[in-house]
LUMGU-380165 format. One line per 3 residues: their letters; for each residue x, y, z of C-alpha. Coordinates in Angstrom, 3 decimals, padded with zeros to 6 digits. Last residue first. Layout:
<pts>
a	X,Y,Z; ...
</pts>
This chain:
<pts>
xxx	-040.590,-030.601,013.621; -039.560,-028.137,011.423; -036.006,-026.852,012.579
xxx	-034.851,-023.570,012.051; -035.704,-022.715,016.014; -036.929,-019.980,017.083
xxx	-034.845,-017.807,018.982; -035.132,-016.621,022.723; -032.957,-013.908,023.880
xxx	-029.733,-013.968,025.594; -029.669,-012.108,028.283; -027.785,-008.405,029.300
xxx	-027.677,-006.849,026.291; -024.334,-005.548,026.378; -022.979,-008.850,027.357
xxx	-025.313,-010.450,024.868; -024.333,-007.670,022.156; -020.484,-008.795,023.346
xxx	-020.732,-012.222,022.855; -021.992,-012.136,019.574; -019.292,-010.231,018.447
xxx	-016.928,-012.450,020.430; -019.051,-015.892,018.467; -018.547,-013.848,014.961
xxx	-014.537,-013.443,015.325; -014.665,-017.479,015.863; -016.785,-018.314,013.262
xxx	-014.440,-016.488,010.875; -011.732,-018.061,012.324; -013.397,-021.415,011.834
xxx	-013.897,-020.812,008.522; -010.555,-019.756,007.303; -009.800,-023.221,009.082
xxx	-012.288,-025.053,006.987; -011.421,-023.430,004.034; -007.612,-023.964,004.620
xxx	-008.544,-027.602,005.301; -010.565,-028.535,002.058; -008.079,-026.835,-000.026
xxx	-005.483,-028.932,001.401; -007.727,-032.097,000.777; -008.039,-030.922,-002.803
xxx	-004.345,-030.639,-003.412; -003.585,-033.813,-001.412; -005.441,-035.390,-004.597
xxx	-009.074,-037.574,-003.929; -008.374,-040.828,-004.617; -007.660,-042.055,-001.695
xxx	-010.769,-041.562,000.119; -011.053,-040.888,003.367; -009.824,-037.502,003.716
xxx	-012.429,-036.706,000.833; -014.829,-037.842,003.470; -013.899,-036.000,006.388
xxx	-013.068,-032.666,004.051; -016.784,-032.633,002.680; -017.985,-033.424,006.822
xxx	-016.001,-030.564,007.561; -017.219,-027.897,005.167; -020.906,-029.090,006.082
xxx	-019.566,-028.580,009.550; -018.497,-024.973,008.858; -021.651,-024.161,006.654
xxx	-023.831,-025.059,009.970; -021.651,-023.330,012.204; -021.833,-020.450,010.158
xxx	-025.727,-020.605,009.737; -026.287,-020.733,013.615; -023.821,-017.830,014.566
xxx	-025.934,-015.810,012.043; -029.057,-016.754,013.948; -027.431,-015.957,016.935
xxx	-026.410,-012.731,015.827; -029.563,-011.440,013.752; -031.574,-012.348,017.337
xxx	-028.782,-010.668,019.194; -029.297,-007.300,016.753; -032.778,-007.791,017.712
xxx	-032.258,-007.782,021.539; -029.718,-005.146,021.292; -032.142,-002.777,019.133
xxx	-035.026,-003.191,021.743; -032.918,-002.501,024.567; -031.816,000.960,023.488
xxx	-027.692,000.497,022.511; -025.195,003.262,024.033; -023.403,000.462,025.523
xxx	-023.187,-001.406,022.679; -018.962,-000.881,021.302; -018.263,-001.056,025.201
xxx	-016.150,001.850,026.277; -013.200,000.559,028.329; -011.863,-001.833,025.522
xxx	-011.460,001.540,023.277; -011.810,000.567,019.638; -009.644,-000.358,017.483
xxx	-010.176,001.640,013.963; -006.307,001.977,012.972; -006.410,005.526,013.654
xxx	-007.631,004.890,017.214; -011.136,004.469,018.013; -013.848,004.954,021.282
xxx	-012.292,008.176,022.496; -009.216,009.160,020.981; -006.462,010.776,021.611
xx	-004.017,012.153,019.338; -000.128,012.257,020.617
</pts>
């Protein structure tokens, strides 16, 4: 039986060895920034996505085809967003705080 440290074959990793731990401050904090701003453009695209599939939900004239399209994208979506937010997670774990981010709005 191989052991490995941080990875098996497959590429998990090791739950007892944080993927960041061996992370310098400085390079947590901006992979976090890159993270949360990332975070921040998915959810935006996912609720644009949703809002599209709202509407053509509404209107009858719009095929089941479409409006099935409309949900697997959403979904596939959402899991993607999902898989992002434990990544982020983690560099905030690993990090300690979460660090401040400008925001994209103009006010």
């Amino acid at each position: 039986m191989n052991d490995l440290s941080s990875s098996d074959a497959s590429g998990e990793r090791n739950e007892s060895e944080p993927r960041y731990s061996s992370m310098q401050k400085p390079e947590l904090e901006a992979l976090a920034v890159s993270a949360i701003l990332e975070h921040r453009r998915l959810l935006a695209a996912d609720e644009a996505v949703y809002e599209e599939w709202t509407r053509a939900s509404a209107d009858p004239s719009v095929s089941a085809a479409v409006l099935k399209s409309l949900q697997d994208e959403y979904v596939a979506r959402q899991k993607k967003s999902e898989a992002q937010q434990e990544v982020l997670s983690e560099i905030i774990d690993a990090l300690g705080y979460v660090p401040e981010v400008a925001s994209d709005v103009d006010d």
